[in-house]
PAPATOR-983220 format. One record per residue (C-alpha): x, y, z; residue number from 1; chain. Coordinates in pm, 1 decimal. Layout:
<sites>
[site [X,Y,Z],NUM,"A"]
...
</sites>
This chain:
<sites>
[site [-1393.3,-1504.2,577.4],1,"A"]
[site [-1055.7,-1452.5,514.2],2,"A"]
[site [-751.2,-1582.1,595.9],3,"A"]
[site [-473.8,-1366.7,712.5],4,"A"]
[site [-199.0,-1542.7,856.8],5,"A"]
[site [-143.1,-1961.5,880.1],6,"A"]
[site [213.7,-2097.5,1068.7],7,"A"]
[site [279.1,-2437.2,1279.4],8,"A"]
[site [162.2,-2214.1,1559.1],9,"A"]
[site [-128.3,-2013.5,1486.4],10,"A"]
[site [-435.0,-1958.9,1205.0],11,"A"]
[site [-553.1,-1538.5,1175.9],12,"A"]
[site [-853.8,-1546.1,1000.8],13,"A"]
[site [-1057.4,-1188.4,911.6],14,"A"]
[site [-1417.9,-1245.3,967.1],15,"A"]
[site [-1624.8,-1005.6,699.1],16,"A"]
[site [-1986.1,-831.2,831.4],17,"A"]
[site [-2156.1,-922.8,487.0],18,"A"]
[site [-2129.5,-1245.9,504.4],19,"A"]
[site [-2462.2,-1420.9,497.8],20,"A"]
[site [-2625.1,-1668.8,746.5],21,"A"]
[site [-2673.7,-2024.2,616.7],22,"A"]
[site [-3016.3,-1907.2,483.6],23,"A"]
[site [-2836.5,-1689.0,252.7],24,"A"]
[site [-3082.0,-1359.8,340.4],25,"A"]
[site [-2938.6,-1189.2,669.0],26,"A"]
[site [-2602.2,-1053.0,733.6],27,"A"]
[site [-2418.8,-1346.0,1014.7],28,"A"]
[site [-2215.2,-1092.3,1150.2],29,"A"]
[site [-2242.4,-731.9,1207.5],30,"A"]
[site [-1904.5,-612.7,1214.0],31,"A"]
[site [-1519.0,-696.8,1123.0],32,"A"]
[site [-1383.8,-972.4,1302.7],33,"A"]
[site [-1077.0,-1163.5,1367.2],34,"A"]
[site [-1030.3,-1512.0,1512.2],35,"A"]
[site [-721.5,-1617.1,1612.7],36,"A"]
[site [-646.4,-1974.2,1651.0],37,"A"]
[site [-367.1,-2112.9,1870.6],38,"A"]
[site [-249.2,-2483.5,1735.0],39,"A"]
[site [-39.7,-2496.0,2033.2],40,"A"]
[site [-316.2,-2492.2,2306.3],41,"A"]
[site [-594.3,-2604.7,2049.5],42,"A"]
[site [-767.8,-2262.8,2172.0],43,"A"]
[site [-942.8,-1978.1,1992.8],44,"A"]
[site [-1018.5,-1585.7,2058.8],45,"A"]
[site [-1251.4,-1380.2,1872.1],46,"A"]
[site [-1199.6,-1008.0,1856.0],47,"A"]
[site [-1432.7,-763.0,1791.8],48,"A"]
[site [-1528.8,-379.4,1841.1],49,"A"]
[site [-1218.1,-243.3,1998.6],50,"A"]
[site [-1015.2,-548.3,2035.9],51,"A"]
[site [-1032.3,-567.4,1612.1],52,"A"]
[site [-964.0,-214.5,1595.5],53,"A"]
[site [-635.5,-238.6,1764.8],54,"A"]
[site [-544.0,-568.4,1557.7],55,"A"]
[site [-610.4,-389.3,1246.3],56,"A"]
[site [-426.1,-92.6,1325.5],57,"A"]
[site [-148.0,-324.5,1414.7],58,"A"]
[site [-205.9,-528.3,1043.2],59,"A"]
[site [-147.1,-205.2,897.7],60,"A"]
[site [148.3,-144.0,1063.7],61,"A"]
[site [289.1,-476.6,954.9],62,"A"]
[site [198.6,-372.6,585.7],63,"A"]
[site [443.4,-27.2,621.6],64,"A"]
[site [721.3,-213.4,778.6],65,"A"]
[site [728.5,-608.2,741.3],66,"A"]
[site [778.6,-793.0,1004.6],67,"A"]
[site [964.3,-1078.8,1100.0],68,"A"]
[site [803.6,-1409.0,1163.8],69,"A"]
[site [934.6,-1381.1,1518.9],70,"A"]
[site [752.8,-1068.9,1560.3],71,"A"]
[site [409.9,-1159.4,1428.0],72,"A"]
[site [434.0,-1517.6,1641.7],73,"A"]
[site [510.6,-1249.1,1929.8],74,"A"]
[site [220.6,-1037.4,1911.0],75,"A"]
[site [-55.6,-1300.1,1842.6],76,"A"]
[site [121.8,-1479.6,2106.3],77,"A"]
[site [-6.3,-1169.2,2314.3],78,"A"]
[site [-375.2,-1196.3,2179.1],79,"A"]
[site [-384.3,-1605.5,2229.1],80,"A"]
[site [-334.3,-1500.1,2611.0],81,"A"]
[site [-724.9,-1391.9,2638.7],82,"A"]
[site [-805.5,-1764.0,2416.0],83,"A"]
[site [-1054.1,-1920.8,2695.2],84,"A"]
[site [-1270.8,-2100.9,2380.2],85,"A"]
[site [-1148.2,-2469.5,2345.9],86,"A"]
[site [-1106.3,-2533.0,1946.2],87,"A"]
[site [-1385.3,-2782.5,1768.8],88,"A"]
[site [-1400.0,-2887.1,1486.6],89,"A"]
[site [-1723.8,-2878.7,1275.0],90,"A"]
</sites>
């Protein structure tokens, strides 16, 4: 796990596909992940397969030319539109 992006407003977090289960001898997840967390709505989206390959084409991007804050808040903004998972706390 690592985190990508934390504001007032939202938490990106890149989920990695070696990290282990609690039992420390399989692989948790498969493949790249991110999670994006919305503070405002106290909602979460994971994306995955395509969905991740878009966000980390558009993390690249971001890395050429550097965005604004504006214009990150802007596009997760867009991605905390599919959030349907409530946020809990563990």
């Amino acid at each position: 796990m690592h985190m990508l992006y934390d504001s007032d407003a939202f938490v990106v977090v890149q989920m990695q596909p070696d990290a282990l289960s609690e039992s420390g001898s399989q692989p948790h997840l498969t493949r790249q992940g991110f999670e994006i967390v919305d503070k405002r709505s106290n909602k979460e989206v994971y994306l995955d397969g395509s969905w991740a390959e878009a966000f980390q084409r558009q993390i690249h991007a971001w890395q050429v030319k550097t965005p604004t804050q504006e214009e990150v808040e802007a596009t997760l903004d867009g991605y905390a539109e599919l959030a349907q998972n409530p946020l809990f706390i563990h």
